[in-house]
C-alpha positions in Angstrom: 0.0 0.0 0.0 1.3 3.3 -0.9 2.1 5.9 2.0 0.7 9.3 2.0 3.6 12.4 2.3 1.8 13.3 5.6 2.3 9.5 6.8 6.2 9.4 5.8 6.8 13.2 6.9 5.3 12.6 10.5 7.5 9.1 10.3 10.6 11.4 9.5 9.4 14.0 12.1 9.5 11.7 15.0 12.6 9.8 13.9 14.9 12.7 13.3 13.3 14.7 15.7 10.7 15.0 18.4 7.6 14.9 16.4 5.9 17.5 14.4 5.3 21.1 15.7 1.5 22.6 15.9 2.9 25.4 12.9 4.2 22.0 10.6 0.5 20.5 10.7 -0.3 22.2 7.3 2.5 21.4 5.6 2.8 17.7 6.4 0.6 16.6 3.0 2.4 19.6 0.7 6.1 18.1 0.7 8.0 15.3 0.0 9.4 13.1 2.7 12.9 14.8 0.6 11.8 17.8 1.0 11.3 17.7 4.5 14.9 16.0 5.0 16.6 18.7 3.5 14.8 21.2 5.6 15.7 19.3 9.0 19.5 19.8 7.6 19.3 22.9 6.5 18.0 24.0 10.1 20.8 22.6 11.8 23.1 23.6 10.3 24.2 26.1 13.0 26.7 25.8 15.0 24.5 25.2 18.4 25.8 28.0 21.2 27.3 26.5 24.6 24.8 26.2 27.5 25.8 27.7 30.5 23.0 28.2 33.3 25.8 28.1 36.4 24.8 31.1 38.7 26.8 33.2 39.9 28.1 31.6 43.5 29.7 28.6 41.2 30.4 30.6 38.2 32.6 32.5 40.6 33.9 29.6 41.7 35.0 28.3 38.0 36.4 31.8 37.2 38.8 32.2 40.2 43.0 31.1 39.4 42.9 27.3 39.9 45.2 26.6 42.5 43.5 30.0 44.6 40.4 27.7 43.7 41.8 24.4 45.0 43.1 25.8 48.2 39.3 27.1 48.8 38.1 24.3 48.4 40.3 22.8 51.0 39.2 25.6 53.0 35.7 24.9 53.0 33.2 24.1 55.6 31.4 20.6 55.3 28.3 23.0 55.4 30.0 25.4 52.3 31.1 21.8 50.8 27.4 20.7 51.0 26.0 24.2 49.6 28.0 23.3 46.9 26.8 20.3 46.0 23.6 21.4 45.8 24.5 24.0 43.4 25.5 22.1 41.2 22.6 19.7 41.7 20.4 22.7 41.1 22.5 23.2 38.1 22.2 20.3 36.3 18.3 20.2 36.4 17.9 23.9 35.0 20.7 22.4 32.4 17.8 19.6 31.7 15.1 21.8 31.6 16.6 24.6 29.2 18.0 21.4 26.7 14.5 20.2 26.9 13.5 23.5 25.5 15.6 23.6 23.1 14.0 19.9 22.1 10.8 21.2 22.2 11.1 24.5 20.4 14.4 24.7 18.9 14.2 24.2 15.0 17.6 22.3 15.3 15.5 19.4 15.4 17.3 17.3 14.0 21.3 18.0 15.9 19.2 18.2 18.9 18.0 14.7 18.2 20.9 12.8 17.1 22.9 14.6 20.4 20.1 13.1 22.5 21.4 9.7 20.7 24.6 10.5 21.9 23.8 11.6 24.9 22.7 8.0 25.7 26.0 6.8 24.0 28.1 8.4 26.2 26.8 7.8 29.1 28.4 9.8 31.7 26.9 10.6 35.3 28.9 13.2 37.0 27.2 15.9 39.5 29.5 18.8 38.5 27.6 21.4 36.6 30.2 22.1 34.6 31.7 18.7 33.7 28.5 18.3 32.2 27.7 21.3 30.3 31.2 20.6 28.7 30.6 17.1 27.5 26.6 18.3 26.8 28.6 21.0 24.2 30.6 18.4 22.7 28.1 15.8 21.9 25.9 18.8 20.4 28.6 20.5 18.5 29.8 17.2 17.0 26.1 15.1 16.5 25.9 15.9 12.6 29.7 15.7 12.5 32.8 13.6 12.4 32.5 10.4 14.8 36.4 9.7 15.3 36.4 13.6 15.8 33.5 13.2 18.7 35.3 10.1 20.4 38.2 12.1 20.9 36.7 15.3 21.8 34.6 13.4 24.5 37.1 10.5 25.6 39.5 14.2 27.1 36.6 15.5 28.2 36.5 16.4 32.4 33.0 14.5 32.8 34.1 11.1 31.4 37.4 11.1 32.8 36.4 11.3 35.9 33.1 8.9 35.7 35.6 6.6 34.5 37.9 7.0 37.2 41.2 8.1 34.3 42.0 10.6 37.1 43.1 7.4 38.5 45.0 5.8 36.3 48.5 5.9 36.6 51.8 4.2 35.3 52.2 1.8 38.4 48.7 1.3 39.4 46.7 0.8 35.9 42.6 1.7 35.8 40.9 -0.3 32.9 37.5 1.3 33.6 37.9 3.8 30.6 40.0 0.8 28.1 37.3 -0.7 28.9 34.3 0.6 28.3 35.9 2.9 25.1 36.3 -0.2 23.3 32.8 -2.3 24.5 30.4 0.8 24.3 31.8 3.5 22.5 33.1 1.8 19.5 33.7 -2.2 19.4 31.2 -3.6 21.3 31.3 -6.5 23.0 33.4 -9.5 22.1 35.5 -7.7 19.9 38.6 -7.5 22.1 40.6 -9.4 24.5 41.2 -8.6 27.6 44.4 -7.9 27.0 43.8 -5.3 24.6 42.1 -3.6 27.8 45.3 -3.8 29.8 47.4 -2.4 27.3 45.3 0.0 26.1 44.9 1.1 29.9 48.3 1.4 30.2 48.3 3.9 27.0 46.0 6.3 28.7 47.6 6.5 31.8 48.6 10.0 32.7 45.3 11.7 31.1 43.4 13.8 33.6 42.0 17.1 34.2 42.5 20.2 36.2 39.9 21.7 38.6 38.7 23.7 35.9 37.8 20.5 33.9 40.5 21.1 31.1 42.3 18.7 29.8 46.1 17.8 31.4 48.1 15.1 30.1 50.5 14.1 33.6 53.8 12.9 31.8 55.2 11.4 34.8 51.9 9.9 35.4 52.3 8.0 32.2 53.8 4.5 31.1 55.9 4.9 27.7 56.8 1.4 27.6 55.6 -1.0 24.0 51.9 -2.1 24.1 50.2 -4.1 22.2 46.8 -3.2 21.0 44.5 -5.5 18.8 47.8 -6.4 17.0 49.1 -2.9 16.6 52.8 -2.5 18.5 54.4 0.4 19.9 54.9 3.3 22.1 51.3 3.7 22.0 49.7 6.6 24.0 45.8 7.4 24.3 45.2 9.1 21.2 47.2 6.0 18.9 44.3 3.5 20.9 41.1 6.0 19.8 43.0 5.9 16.1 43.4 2.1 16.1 40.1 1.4 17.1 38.4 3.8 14.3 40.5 2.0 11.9 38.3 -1.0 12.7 35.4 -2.3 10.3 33.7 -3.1 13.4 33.4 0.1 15.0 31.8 1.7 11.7 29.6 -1.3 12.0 28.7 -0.8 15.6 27.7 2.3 16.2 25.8 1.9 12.5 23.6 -0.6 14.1 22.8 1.4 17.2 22.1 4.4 15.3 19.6 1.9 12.9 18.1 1.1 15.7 17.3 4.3 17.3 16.5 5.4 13.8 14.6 2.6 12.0 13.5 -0.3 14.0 14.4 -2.3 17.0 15.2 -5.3 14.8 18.5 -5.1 12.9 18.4 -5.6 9.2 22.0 -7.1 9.0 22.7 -6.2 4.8 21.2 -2.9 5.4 23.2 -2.1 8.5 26.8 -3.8 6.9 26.2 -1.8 3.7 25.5 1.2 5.5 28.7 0.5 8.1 30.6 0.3 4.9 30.0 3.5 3.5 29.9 5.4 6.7 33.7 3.9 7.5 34.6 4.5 3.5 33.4 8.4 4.5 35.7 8.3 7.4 32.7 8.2 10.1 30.8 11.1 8.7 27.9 11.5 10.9 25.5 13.3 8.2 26.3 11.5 5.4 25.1 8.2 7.3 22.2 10.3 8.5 21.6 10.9 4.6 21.7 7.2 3.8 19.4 6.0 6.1 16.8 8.7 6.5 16.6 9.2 2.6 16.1 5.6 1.7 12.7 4.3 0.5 13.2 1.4 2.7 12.9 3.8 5.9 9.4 4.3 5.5 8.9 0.6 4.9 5.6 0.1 6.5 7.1 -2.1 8.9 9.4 0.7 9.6 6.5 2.9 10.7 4.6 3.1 14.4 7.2 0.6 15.6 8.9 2.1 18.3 8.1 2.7 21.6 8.8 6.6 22.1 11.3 7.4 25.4 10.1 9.4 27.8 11.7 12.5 26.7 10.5 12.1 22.9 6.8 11.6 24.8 7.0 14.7 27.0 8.7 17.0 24.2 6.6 15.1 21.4 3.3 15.9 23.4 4.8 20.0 23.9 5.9 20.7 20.6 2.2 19.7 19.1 0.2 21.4 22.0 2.0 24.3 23.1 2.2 25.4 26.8 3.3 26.6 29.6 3.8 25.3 32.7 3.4 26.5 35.6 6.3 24.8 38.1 9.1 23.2 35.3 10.2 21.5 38.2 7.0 18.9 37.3 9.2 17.7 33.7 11.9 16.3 36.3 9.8 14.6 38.3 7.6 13.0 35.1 11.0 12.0 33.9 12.0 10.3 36.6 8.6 8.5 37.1 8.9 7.6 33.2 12.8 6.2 34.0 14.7 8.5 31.9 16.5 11.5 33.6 19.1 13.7 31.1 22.2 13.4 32.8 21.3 10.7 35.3 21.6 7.6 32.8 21.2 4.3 34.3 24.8 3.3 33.9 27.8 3.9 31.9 26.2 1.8 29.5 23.3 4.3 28.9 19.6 3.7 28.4 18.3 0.5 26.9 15.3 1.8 25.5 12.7 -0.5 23.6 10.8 -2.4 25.6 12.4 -1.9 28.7 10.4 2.0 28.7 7.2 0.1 29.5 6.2 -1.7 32.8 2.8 -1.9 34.1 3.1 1.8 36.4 4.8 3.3 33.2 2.8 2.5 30.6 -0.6 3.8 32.8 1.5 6.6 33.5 2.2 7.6 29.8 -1.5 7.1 28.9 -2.8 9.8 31.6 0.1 12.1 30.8 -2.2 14.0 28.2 -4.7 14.7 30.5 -1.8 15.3 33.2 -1.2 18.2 31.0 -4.8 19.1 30.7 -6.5 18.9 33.9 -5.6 19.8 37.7 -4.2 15.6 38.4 -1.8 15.0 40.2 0.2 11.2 39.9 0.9 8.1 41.9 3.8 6.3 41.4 6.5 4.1 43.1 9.8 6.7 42.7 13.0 4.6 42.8 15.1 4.9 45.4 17.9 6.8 44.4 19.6 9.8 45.1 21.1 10.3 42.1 17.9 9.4 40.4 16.5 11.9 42.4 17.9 14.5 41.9 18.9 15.1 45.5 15.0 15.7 46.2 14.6 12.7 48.8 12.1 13.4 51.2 12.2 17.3 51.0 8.7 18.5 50.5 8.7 17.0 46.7 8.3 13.5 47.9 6.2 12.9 51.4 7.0 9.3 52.3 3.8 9.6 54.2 1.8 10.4 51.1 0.3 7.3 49.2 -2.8 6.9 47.3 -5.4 4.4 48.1 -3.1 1.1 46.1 -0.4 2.0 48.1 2.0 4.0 45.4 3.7 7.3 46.8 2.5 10.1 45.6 5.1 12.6 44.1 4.6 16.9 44.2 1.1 18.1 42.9 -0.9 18.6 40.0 0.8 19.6 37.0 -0.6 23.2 36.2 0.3 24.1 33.1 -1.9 26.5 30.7 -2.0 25.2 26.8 -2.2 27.6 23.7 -5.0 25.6 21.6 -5.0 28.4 19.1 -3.0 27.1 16.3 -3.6 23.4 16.8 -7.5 24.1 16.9 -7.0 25.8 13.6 -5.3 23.4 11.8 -8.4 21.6 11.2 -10.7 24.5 10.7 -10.9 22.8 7.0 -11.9 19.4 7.8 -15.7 18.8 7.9 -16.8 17.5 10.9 -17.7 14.3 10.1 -13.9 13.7 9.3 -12.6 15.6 12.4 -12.0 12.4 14.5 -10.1 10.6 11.7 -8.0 13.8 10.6 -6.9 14.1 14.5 -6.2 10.3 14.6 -4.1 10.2 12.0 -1.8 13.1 12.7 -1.6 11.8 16.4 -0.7 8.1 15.4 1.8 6.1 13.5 -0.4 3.2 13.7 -4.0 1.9 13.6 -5.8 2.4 16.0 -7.4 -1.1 17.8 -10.1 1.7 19.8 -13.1 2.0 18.0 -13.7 5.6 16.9 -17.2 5.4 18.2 -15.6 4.7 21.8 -13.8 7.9 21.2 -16.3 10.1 20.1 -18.8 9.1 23.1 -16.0 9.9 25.7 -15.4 13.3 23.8 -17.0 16.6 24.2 -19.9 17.0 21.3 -20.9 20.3 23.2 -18.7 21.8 20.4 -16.7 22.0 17.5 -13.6 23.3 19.2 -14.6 21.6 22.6 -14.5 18.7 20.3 -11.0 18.9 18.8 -9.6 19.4 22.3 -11.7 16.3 24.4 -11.0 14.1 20.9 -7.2 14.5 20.9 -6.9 13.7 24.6 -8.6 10.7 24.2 -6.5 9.7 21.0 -3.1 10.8 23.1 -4.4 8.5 25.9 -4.7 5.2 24.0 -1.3 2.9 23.7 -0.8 3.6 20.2 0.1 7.0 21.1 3.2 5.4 23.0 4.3 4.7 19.3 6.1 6.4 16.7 
């Protein structure tokens, strides 16, 4: 069956970015899915500016001479220490919540999505503020670039050096943490190495560290020049000869080519597709956007089995849901906690090893959670839910007034904050179907909300909608058709 423009556009609008925006609604059925690609490029093409949201107590902090700023460190009260922390704790969720607007509103759609990709495969959990705005600025800068340039870039970076305890590895006492995972989740994968590749490789990046600041400092005497031995190759290798050696491997090309497909296309790996797109992208030494080209250009990308197949993350949701029905909200502090009780933080990944994503975004308090988000949004609810327990997780919010251990609804789940007041701005989406007749309104809002048919009946929909209106009508239908599971699709 052929596949209408708007079909493949929305398809390429919630692939390479976070779904259509209320303005693109009219112009979904006008251009090709082409057209649209080249428009997504042609918008990111801008260099993306740094994000820096430190106030002024640690920005103060960053500025002063680093040794003054060492020594005041040592100097600190466990009270000061403790302010700190919190800083920077405070830091990194207005860091999440101004990305997130730059997901929801930014017409970088495209770089911001791919760095979100990134962002999940290069894991990095680190609560200095400006560790992470540094490694953020990398993978956002580089997304639509060079890959061996963005390994590099990241693998000096202050936030993975230290998450991988490099800080700590030395000449006489080798740390592997960083050999490691650079080979099994930044480029190999797993079973692609020996473990002796990981010693030696260890031993090549021993002496790379960083300075208060977060720069980069390689510590010579810190460092073993002795021969290594490196997936065959011999020498006086140091750390940057290892990130060369492994982006002269087939493999890597054909790893990260994989994971991108998946996030991209489907869940299930196509292995000619991916090993004939692995070899051009390591023929066009690892360019980012030309791999981006060959697989979101490709008629087999909007295969139909391509299409409605992948469980959205919780940030694509919550941005997906914002970008179609803009709003406001009230207390931003509300997106942290609906990220957390949807399992997906920005900056607080799981592990080193990122987010698995796919099936593992739904469990039976999740996926009820999803389906009452829309009406989250647009009523005074408020949500139950079990919050995992962990600090880090939570954003150093554990039992301070946004959780009441106390608090639990009537199945026994804790409730977190209070209802999510946020104001929406119907205008434009209202009048994107000023058009349709009425008779069609229900099927023209079904099939710009979903990927996939619908197993609701429409006449289920209609009779839980408000009929008291045509605009009243637009508004009740779509959060009924953002509340069914195949909403949770894209």
């Amino acid at each position: 069956m052929s596949l209408s423009n708007q079909i493949k556009n929305q398809h390429l609008l919630w692939r390479a970015g976070f779904g259509p925006a209320v303005e693109q609604l009219n112009d979904l059925s006008k251009y090709s899915p082409k057209q649209m690609y080249k428009a997504l490029v042609k918008a990111s093409e801008r260099k993306p500016e740094y994000i820096n949201v430190a106030d002024n107590y640690l920005q103060g902090l960053y500025d002063g001479i680093q040794e003054a700023g060492r020594m005041q460190r040592l100097e600190m009260s466990a009270d000061e220490r403790k302010m700190v922390q919190q800083k920077n704790r405070d830091g990194i969720r207005n860091l999440n919540l101004y990305w997130m607007h730059e997901m929801i509103n930014s017409a970088s759609q495209l770089r911001e999505k791919i760095a979100l990709f990134w962002h999940g495969h290069f894991a990095c959990r680190n609560l200095n503020l400006f560790f992470q705005q540094g490694i953020l600025d990398v993978v956002r800068r580089n997304a639509l670039g060079n890959f061996g340039t963005m390994l590099k870039e990241v693998s000096r970076t202050a936030a993975m050096i230290n998450f991988l305890n490099n800080q700590q590895n030395r000449k006489d006492h080798p740390n592997e943490n960083f050999a490691r995972e650079v080979m099994e989740l930044f480029t190999l994968g797993r079973g692609h190495y020996t473990e002796n590749d990981i010693k030696e490789a260890a031993r090549a990046f021993t002496g790379w560290s960083t300075n208060v600041k977060g720069d980069f400092i390689f510590r010579k005497g810190q460092h073993d020049f002795g021969s290594k031995t490196v997936l065959g190759k011999t020498g006086d290798l140091t750390g940057d000869d290892i990130l060369d050696i492994l982006l002269k491997e087939k493999q890597t090309a054909r790893y990260i080519t994989g994971k991108l497909y998946k996030f991209l296309v489907n869940e299930t790996i196509d292995t000619e597709k991916v090993e004939w797109l692995a070899d051009r992208f390591f023929k066009n030494d690892y360019d980012i956007s030309k791999l981006l080209e060959d697989i979101l250009t490709a008629d087999w990308f909007y295969d139909e089995k391509n299409i409605g197949v992948k469980i959205k993350s919780p940030i694509e949701l919550i941005a997906g849901i914002q970008r179609l029905l803009p709003m406001k909200v009230e207390k931003e502090e509300a997106v942290l906690l609906l990220q957390r009780a949807l399992g997906q933080i920005l900056f607080y990944p799981p592990n080193v090893a990122g987010w698995p994503g796919g099936k593992s975004w739904i469990d039976s308090s999740t996926l009820m959670l999803r389906m009452r988000l829309p009406r989250m949004f647009n009523e005074d609810d408020e949500f139950n839910v079990k919050p995992k327990d962990d600090d880090d997780q939570m954003m150093g919010r554990k039992n301070n007034g946004e959780e009441d251990p106390k608090a639990k609804a009537a199945n026994g789940m804790k409730r977190i904050g209070r209802p999510i007041n946020v104001k929406i701005d119907w205008s434009l989406y209202t009048k994107a179907y000023e058009s349709v007749p009425k008779e069609s309104l229900l099927a023209n809002i079904t099939s710009i909300l979903l990927q996939t048919k619908s197993r609701v009946n429409p006449e289920v929909i209609k009779s839980f909608s408000d009929n008291s209106g045509r605009e009243n009508f637009i508004k009740s239908a779509t959060m009924q058709v953002m509340s069914i599971p195949e909403y949770q699709l894209c």
